[in-house]
C-alpha positions in Angstrom: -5.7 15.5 20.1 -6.7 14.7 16.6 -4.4 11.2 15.5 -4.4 11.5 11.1 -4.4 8.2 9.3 -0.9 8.1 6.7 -3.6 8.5 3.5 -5.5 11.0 1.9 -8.9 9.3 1.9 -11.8 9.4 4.3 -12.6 6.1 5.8 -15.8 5.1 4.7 -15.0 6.5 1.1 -14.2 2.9 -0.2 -17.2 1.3 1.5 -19.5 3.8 0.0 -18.0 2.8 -3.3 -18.2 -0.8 -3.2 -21.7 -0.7 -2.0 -22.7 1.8 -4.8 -21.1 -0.2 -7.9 -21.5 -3.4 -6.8 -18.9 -4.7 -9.0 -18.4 -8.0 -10.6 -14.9 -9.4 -9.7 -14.1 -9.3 -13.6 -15.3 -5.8 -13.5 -13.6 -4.8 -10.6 -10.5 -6.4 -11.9 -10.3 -4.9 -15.2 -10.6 -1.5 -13.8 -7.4 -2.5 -11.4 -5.7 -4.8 -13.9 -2.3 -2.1 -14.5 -1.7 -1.9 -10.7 -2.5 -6.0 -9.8 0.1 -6.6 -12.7 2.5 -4.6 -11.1 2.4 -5.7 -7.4 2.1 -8.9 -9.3 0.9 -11.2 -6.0 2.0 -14.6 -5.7 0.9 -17.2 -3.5 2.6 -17.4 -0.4 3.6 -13.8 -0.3 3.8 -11.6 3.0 3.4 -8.5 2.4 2.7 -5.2 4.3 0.4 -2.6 3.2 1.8 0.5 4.7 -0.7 3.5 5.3 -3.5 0.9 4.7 -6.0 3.4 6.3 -9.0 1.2 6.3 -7.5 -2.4 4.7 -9.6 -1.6 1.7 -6.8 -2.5 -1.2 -5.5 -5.7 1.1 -9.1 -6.6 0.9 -9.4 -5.9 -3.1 -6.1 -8.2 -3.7 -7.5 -11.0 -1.7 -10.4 -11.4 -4.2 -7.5 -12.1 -7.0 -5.0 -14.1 -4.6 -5.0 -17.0 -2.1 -2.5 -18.5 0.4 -1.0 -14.6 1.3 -0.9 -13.0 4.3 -1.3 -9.2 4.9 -0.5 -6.7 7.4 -2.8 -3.7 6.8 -0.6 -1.3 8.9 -1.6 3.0 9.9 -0.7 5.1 12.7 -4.5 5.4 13.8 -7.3 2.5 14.2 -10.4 4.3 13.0 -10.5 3.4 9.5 -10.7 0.5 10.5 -13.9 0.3 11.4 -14.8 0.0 7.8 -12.8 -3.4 7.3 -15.7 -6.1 8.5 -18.5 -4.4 6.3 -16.0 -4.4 3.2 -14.8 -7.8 3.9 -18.1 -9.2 3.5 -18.6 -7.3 0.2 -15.2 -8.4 -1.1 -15.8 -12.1 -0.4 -19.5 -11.7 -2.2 -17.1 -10.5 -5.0 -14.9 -13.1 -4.9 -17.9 -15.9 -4.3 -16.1 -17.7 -1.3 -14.1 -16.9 1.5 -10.8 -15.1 1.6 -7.8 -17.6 1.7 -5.7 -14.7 2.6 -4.8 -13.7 6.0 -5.2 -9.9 6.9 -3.5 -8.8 10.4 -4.0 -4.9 11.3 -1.0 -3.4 13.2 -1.2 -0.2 14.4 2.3 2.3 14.4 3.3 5.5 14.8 4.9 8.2 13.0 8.5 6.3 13.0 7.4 2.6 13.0 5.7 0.1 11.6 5.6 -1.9 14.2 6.0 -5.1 12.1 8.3 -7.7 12.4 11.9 -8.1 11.2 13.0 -9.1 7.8 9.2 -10.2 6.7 8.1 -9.2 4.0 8.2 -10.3 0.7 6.8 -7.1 -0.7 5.8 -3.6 0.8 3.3 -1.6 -0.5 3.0 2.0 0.7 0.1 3.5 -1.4 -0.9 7.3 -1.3 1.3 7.5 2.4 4.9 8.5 1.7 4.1 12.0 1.1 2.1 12.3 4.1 5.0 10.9 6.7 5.9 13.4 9.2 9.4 11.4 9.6 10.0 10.3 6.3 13.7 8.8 6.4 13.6 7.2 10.1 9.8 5.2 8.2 12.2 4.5 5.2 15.1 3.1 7.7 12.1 1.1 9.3 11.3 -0.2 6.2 14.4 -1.3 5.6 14.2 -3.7 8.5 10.7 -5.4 7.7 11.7 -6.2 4.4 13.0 -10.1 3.9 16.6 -9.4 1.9 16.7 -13.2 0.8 13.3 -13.1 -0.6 14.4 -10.0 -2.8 12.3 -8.0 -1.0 10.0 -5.0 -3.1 9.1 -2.0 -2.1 6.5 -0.5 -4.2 5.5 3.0 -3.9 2.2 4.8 -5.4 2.6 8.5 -5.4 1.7 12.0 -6.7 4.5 13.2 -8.7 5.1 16.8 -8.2 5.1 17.9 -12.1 3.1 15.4 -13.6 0.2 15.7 -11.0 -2.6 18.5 -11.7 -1.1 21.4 -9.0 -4.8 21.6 -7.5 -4.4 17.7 -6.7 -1.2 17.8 -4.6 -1.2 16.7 -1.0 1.3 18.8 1.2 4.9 16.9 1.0 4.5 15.7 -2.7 7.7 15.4 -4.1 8.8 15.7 -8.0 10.3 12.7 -9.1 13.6 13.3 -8.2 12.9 14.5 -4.9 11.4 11.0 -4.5 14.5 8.9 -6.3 16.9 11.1 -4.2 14.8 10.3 -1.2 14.9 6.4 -2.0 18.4 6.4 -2.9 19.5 7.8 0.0 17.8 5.9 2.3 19.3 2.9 0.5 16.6 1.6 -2.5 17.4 1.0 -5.5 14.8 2.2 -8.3 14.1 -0.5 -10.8 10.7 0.5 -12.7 7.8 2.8 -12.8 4.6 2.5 -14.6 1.8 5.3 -15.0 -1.9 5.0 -13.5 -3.9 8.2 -14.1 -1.8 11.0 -12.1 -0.2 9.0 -10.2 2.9 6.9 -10.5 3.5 3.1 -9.2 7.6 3.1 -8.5 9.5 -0.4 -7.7 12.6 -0.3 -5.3 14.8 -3.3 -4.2 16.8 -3.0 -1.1 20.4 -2.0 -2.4 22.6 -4.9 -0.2 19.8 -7.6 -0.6 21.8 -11.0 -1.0 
């Protein structure tokens, strides 16, 4: 049986992409600049990258931020394979060593897998549209996110309506598909922000302290 990773991409799409540009971190910054403003990463952060597929973007973050620690989380493992060979091109980009911590954590269609009231931040990039069990991940979600920490959850999806038709994944939602979503599975929407066709959306938990 066939096990599909929570993203859109194929694994070694990234690789192939870091080795062919060999970026400069200021390069490689600039062209990510909108979206590392937004997640806006500080030290000491735990944070769980949710549909991480291969760990490439925890990887990309930790040449911009120190002291963090990640868990690149998917329902399937062979993306992964991907993550050494990146690493060492990321820290090259960087010019030292990761400070960062990155954990992989494998889940399934209804869990994470991660711990209890964690994480600082959750980032699930290109994924929601693609869970087969979209609320029980959301009520999961719920639980690995720290409520004292004013816990984020920040979303990066196709917009149904705003994306080109020819684009779409299966299970893109318009954008009130998504707020309804969100809201009922008790987020509160505070911001959104525009990068290309897609839209990075900011949620709080709705009973954080």
């Amino acid at each position: 049986m066939t096990t599909y990773s929570q993203t859109c991409l194929n694994p070694g799409y990234k690789l192939q992409l870091l080795r062919s540009f060999k970026l400069g971190k200021d390069s490689l910054y600039n062209s990510d600049k909108k979206e590392i403003e937004f997640i806006h990463i500080n030290n000491h952060d735990i944070i769980a990258d949710i549909g991480s597929f291969n760990g490439y973007y925890p990887l990309i973050y930790s040449i911009f931020s120190d002291s963090c620690v990640f868990y690149a989380n998917d329902i399937q493992q062979s993306g992964f394979a991907y993550y050494d060979s990146m690493k060492t091109i990321c820290e090259q980009i960087r010019g030292s060593s990761f400070t960062n911590k990155i954990n992989i954590v494998i889940g399934n269609d209804s869990s994470t897998q991660l711990p209890d009231h964690l994480f600082s931040k959750v980032i699930v990039r290109d994924a929601l549209h693609h869970f087969k069990m979209k609320d029980k991940m959301l009520v999961d979600i719920k639980r690995i996110m720290n409520p004292v920490e004013d816990a984020k959850l920040l979303l990066f999806e196709p917009i149904r309506g705003q994306t080109n038709e020819n684009d779409l994944c299966p299970g893109a939602m318009t954008k009130k598909e998504l707020l309804e979503l969100l809201d009922t599975n008790g987020f509160k929407f505070l911001k959104e922000i525009e990068v290309g066709d897609r839209s990075w959306l900011e949620f709080a938990l709705k009973n954080a302290q």
